[in-house]
VEXMI-883146 format. One record per residue: y negated, x negated, z of N, C-alpha, C, O in turn; residue in one letter; residue number from 1. Coordinates in steps of 0.1 Angstrom, whole numbers, plus 5000, padded with zeros to 4 digits. Example, Ala and Ser with C-alpha at 12.3 -4.5 7.8 and 13.67 -1.06 7.14 Angstrom:
DOPA   n_north   n_east   n_up   ca_north   ca_east   ca_up   c_north   c_east   c_up   o_north   o_east   o_up   type   seq
DOPA      5057     4868   5078       5045      4877    5078      5033     4868   5078      5033     4858   5085      A     1
DOPA      5022     4872   5071       5011      4863    5071      5000     4871   5079      4989     4866   5080      S     2
END
This chain:
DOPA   n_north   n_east   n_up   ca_north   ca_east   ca_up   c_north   c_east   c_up   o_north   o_east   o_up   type   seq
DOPA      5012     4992   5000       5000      5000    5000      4987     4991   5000      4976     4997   4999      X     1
DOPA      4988     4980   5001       4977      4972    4997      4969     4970   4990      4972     4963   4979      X     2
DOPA      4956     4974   4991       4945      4974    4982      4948     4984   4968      4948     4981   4956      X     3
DOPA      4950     4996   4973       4951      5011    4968      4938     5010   4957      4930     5001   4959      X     4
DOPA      4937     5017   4948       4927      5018    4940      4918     5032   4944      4924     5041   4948      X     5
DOPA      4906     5033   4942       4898      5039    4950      4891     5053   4949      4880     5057   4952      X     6
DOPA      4908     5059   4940       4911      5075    4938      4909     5083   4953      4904     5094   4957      X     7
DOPA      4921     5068   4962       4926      5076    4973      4918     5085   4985      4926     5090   4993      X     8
DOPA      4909     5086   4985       4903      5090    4992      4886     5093   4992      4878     5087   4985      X     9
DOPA      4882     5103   5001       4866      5110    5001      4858     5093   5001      4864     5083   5006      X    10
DOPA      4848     5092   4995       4836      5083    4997      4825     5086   4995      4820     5091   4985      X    11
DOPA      4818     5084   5009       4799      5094    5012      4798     5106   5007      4789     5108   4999      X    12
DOPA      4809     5114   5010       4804      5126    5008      4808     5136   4997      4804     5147   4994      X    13
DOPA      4819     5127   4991       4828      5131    4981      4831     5144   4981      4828     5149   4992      X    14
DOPA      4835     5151   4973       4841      5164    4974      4858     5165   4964      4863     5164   4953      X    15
DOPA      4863     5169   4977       4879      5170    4968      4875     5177   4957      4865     5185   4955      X    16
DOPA      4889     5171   4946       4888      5177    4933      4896     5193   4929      4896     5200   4919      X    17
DOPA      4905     5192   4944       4915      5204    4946      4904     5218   4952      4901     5222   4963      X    18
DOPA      4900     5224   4933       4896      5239    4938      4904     5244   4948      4916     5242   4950      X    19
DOPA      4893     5256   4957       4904      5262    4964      4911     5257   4976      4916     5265   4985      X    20
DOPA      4913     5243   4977       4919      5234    4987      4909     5232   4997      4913     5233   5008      X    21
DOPA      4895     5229   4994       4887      5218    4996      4886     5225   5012      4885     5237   5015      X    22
DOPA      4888     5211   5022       4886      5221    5037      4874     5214   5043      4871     5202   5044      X    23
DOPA      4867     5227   5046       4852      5220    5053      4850     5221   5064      4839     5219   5068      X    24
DOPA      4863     5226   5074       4861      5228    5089      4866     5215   5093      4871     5209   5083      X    25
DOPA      4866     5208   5105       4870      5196    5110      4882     5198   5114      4885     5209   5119      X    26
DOPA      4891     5187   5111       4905      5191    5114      4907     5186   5131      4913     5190   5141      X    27
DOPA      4899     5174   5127       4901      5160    5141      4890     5161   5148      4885     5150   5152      X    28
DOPA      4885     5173   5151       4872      5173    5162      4869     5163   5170      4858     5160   5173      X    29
DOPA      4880     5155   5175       4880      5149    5188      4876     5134   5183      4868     5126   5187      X    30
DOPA      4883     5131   5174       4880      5117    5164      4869     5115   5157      4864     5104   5156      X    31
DOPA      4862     5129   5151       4849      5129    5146      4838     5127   5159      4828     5119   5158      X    32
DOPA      4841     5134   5170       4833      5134    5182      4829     5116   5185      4818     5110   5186      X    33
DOPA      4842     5113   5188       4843      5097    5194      4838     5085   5183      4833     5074   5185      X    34
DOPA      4841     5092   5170       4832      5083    5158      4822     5079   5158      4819     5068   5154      X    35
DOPA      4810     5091   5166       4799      5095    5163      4794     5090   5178      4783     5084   5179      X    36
DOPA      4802     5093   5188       4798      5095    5202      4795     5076   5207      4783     5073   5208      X    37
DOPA      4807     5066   5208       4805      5054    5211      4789     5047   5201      4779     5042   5207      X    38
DOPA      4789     5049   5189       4779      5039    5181      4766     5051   5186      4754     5047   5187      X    39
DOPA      4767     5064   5190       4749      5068    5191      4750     5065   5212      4739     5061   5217      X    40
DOPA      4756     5066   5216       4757      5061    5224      4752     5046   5232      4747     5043   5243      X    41
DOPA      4757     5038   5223       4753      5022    5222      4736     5018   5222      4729     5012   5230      X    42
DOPA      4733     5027   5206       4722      5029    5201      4709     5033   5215      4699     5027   5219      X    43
DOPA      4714     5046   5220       4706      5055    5227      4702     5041   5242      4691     5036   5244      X    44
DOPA      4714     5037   5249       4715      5026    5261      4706     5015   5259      4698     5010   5266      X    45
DOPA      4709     5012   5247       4703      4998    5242      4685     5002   5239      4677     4992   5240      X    46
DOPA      4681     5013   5236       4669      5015    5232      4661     5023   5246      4649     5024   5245      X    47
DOPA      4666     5029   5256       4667      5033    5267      4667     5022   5281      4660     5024   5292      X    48
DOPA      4674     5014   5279       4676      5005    5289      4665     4999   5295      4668     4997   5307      X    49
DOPA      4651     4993   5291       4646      4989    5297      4638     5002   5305      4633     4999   5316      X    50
DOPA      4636     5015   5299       4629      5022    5304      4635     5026   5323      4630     5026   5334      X    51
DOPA      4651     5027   5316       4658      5039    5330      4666     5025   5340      4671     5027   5351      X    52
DOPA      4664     5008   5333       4668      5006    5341      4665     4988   5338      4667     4984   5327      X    53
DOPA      4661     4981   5348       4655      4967    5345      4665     4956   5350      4662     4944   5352      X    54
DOPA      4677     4961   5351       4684      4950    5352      4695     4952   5342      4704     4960   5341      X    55
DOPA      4689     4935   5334       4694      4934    5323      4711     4932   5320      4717     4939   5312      X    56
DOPA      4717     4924   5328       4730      4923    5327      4739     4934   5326      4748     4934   5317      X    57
DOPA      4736     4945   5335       4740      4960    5333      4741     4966   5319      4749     4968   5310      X    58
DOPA      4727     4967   5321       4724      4968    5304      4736     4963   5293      4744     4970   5286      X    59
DOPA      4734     4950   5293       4740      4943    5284      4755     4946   5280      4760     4948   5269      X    60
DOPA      4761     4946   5297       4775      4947    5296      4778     4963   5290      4786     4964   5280      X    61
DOPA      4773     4973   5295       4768      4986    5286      4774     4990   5276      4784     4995   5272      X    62
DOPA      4763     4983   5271       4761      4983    5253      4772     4977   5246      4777     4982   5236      X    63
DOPA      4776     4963   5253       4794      4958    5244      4803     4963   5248      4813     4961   5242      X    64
DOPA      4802     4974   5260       4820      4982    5259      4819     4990   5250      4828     4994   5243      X    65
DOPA      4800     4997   5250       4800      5008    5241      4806     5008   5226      4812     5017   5220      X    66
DOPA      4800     4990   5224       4805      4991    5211      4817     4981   5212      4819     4974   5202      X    67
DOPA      4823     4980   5219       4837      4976    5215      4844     4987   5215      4852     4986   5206      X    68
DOPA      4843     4999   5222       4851      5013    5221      4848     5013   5208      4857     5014   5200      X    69
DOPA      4836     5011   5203       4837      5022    5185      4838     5013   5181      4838     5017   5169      X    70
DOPA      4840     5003   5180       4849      4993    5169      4862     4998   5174      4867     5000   5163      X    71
DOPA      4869     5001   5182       4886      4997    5178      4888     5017   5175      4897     5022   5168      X    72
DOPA      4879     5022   5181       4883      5038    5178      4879     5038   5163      4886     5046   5157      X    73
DOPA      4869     5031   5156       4866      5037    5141      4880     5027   5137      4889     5030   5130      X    74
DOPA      4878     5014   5143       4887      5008    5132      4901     5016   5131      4905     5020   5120      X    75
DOPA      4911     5018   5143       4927      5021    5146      4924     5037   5142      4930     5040   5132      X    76
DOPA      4918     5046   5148       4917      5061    5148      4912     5065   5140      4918     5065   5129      X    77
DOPA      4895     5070   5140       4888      5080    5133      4892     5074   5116      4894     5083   5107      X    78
DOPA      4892     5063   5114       4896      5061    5102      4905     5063   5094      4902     5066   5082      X    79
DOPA      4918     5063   5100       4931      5071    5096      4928     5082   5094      4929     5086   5083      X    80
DOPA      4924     5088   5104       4922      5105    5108      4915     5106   5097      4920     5111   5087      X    81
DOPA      4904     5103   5097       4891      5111    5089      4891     5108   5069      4891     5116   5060      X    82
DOPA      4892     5095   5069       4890      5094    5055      4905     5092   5054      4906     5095   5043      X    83
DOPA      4918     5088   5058       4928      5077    5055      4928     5067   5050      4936     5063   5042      X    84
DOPA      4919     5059   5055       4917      5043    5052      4919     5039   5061      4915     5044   5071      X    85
DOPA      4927     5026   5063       4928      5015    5080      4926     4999   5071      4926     4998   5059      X    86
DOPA      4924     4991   5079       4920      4977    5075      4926     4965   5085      4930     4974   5094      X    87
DOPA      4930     4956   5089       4936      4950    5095      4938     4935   5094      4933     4932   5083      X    88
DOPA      4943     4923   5101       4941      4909    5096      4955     4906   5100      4957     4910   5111      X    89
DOPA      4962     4900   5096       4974      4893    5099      4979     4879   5099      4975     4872   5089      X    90
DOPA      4985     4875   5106       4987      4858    5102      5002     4862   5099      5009     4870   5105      X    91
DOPA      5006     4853   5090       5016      4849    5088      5023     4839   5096      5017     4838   5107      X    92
DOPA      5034     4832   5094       5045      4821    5100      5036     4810   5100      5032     4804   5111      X    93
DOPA      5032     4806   5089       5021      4794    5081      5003     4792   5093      4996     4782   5094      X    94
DOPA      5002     4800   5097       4993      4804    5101      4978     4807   5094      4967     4807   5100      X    95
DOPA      4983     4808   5078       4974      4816    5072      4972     4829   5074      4982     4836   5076      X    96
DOPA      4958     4834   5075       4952      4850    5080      4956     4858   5067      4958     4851   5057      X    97
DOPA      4957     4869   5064       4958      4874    5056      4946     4891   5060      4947     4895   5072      X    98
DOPA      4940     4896   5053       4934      4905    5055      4940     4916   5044      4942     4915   5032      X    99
DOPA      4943     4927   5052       4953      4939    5045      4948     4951   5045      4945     4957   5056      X   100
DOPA      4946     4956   5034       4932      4973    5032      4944     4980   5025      4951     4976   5015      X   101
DOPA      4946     4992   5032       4950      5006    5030      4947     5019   5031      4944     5023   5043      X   102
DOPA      4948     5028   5020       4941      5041    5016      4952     5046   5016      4961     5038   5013      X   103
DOPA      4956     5062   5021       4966      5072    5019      4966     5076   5003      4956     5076   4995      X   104
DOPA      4980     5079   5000       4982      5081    4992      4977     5095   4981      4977     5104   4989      X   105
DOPA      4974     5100   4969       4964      5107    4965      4969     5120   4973      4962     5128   4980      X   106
DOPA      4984     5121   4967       4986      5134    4973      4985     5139   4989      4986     5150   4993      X   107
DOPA      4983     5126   4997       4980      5133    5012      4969     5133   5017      4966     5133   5029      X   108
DOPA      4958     5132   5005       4945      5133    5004      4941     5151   5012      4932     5153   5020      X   109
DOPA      4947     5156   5009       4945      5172    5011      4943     5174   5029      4938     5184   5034      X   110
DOPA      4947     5166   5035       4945      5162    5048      4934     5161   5056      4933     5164   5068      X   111
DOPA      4926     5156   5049       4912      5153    5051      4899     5164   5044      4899     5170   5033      X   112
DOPA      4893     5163   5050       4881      5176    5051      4872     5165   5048      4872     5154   5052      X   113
DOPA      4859     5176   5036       4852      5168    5029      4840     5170   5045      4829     5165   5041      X   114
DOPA      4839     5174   5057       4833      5175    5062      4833     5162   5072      4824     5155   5076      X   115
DOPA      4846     5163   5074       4847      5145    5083      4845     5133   5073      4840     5122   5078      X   116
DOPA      4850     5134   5059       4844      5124    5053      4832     5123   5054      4829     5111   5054      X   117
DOPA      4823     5131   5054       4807      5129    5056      4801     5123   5069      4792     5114   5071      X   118
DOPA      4808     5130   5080       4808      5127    5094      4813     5108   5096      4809     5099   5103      X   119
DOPA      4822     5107   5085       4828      5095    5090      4823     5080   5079      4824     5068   5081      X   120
DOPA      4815     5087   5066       4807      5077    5061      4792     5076   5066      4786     5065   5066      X   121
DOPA      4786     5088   5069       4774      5085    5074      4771     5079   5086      4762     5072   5088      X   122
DOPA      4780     5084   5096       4781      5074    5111      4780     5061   5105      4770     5055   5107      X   123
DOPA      4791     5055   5096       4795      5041    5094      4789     5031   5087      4792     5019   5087      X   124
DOPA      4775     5042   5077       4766      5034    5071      4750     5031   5081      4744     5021   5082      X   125
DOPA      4748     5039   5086       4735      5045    5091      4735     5037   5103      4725     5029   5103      X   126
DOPA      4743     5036   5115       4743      5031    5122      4742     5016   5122      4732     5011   5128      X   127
DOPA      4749     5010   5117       4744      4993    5113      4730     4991   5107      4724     4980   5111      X   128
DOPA      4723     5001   5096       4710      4996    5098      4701     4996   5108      4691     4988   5109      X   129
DOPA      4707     5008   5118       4697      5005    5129      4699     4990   5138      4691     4984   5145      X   130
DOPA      4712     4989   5136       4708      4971    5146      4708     4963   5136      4712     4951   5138      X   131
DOPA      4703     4967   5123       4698      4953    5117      4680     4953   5116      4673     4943   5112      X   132
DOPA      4676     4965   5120       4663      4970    5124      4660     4963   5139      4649     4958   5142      X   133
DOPA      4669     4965   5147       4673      4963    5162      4669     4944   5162      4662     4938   5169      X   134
DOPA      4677     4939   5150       4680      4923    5151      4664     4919   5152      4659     4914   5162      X   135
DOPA      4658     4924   5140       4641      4919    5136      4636     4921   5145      4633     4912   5153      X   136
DOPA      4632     4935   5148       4626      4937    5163      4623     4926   5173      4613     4921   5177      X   137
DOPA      4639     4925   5177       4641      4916    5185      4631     4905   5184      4622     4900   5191      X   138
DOPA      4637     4903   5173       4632      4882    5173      4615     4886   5170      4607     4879   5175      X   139
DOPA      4611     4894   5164       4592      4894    5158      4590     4897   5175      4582     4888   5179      X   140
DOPA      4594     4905   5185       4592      4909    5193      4591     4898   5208      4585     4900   5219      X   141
DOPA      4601     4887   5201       4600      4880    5212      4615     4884   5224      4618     4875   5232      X   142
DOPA      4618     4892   5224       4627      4896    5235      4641     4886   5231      4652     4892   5229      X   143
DOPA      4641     4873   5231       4652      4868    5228      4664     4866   5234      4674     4860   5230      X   144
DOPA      4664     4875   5251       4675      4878    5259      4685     4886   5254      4697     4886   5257      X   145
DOPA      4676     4898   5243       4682      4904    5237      4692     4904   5225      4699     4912   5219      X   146
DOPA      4688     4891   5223       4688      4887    5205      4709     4890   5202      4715     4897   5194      X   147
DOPA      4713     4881   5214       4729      4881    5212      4735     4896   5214      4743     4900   5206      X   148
DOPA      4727     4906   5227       4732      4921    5220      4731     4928   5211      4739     4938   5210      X   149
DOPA      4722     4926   5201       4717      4933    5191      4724     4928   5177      4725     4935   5167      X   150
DOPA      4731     4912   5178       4739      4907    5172      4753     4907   5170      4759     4905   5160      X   151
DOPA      4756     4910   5183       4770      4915    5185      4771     4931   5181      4781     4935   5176      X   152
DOPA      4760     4939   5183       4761      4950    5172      4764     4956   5161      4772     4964   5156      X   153
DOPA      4752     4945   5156       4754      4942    5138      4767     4935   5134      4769     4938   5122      X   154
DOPA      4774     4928   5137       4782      4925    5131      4794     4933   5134      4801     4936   5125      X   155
DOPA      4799     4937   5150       4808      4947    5149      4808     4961   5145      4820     4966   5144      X   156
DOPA      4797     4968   5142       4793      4972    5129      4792     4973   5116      4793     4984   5110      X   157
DOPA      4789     4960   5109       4791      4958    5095      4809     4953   5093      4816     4957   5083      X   158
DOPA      4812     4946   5104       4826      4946    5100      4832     4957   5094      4837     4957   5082      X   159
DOPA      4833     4968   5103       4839      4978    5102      4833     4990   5089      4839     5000   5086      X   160
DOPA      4821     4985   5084       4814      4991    5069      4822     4981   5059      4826     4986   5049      X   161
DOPA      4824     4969   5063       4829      4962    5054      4848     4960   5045      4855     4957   5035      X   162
DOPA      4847     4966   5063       4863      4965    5061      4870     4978   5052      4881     4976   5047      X   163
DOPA      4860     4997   5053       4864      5002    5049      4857     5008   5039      4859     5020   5034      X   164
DOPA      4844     4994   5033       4843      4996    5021      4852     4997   5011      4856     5006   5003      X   165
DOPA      4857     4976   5016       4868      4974    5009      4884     4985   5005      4889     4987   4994      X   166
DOPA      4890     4991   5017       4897      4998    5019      4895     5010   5005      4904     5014   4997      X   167
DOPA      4880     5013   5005       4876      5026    4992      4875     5021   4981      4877     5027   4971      X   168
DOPA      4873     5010   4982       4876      5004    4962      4881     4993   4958      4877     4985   4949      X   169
DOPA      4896     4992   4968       4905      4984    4969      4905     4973   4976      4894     4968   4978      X   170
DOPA      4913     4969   4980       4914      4951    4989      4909     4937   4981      4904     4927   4986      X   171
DOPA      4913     4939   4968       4911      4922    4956      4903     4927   4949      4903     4920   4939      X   172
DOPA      4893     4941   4947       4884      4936    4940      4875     4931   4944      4875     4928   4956      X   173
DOPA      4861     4927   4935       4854      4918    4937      4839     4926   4941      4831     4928   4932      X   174
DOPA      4836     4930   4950       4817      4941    4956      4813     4938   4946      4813     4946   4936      X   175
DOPA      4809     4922   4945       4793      4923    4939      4800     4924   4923      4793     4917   4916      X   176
DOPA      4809     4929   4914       4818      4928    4904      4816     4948   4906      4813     4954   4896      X   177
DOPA      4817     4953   4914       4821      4968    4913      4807     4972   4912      4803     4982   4906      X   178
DOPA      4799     4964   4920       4785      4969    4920      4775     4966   4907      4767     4975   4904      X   179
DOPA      4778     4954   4901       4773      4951    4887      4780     4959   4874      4776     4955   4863      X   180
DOPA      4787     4966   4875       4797      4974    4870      4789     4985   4870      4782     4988   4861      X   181
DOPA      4789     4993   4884       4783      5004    4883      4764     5005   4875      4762     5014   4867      X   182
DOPA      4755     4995   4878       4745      4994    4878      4747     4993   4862      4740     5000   4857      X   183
DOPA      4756     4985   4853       4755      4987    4840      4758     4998   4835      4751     5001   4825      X   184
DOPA      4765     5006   4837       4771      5021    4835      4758     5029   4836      4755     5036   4827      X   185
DOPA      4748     5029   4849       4741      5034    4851      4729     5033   4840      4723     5043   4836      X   186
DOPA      4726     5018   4834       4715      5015    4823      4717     5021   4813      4708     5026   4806      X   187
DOPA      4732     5019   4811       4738      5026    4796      4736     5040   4794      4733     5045   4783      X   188
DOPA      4739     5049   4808       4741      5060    4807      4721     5067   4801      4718     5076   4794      X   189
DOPA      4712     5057   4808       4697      5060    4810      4697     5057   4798      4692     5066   4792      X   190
DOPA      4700     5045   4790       4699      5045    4778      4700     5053   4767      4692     5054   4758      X   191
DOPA      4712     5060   4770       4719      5071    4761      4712     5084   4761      4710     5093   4753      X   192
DOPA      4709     5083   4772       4699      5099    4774      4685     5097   4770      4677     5106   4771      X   193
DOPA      4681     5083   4764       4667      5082    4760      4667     5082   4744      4656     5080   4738      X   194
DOPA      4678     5083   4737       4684      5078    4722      4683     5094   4721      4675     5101   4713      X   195
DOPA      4693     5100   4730       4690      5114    4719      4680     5125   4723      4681     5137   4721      X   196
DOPA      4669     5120   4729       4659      5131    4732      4649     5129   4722      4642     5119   4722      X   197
DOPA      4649     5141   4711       4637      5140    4701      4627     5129   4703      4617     5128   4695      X   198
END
């Protein structure tokens, strides 16, 4: 199942193609909840904390369980649940790492509600810009106590955008290759629409 091609599943908002099927109630309330709950949660402490409370270590420690819960709940749980994508690293015997992306398969696509895929790409994009908003602040700001929390955010954050990017449009292909891809399709398509208008 490795590096599935990137039929298998909802991305930002997709809408199944199964008229009739398409389910917009949440199936996994509880996984959508905890998706959403650990990263606004982090968010809310970390931007709250000096107000409700001035000691910083508290704080600190806080904010990395908060986001160590939603790193392993988006990474192991809501991800399965919600879109069917999981991501993972392995070592081999050799002690080479291997990094392993899997999507459910098309037909168990029907599982998934185009309402948690929205729930579960918009948590996963939106949130990391705020602590890369969070990062600058910081440092223009001066609060450099802060600098390593707001760092340990963004990246256990973007991991987890990164890892189930990859997951949505395969494990070996190449981003900036899918992305230059798309952006040409898009010129062509503007192109074509400028040829046949009187």
């Amino acid at each position: 199942m490795q590096g599935q091609d990137s039929q298998d599943a909802l991305l930002f908002g997709e809408e199944d193609d199964n008229i009739g099927q398409t389910k917009s109630k949440l199936r996994h309330p509880l996984a959508s909840f905890f998706h959403l709950f650990f990263r606004a949660s982090a968010i809310v402490v970390y931007l709250l904390c000096d107000i409700l409370s001035g000691r910083f270590i508290a704080c600190m420690v806080t904010i990395i369980l908060l986001l160590s819960c939603d790193f392993w709940t988006v990474k192991n749980v809501s991800g399965r649940l919600l879109v069917g994508l999981r991501w993972w690293n392995q070592v081999d015997e050799n002690g080479n790492s291997h990094w392993v992306f899997e999507s459910k398969k098309t037909q168990s696509v029907n599982a998934t509600s185009s309402a948690e895929s929205r729930i579960f790409w918009l948590g996963l994009i939106v949130c990391p810009i705020f602590w890369l908003i969070f990062v600058f602040s910081t440092i223009f700001s001066f609060k450099l106590k802060w600098l390593a929390v707001v760092m340990m955010g963004l990246v256990l954050q973007w991991a987890n955008l990164y890892g189930y990017v990859r997951c949505k449009v395969g494990g070996k292909s190449n981003l900036g290759n899918m992305a230059k891809n798309y952006l040409s399709a898009q010129v062509f398509k503007q192109a074509m629409t400028k040829t046949e208008e009187p």
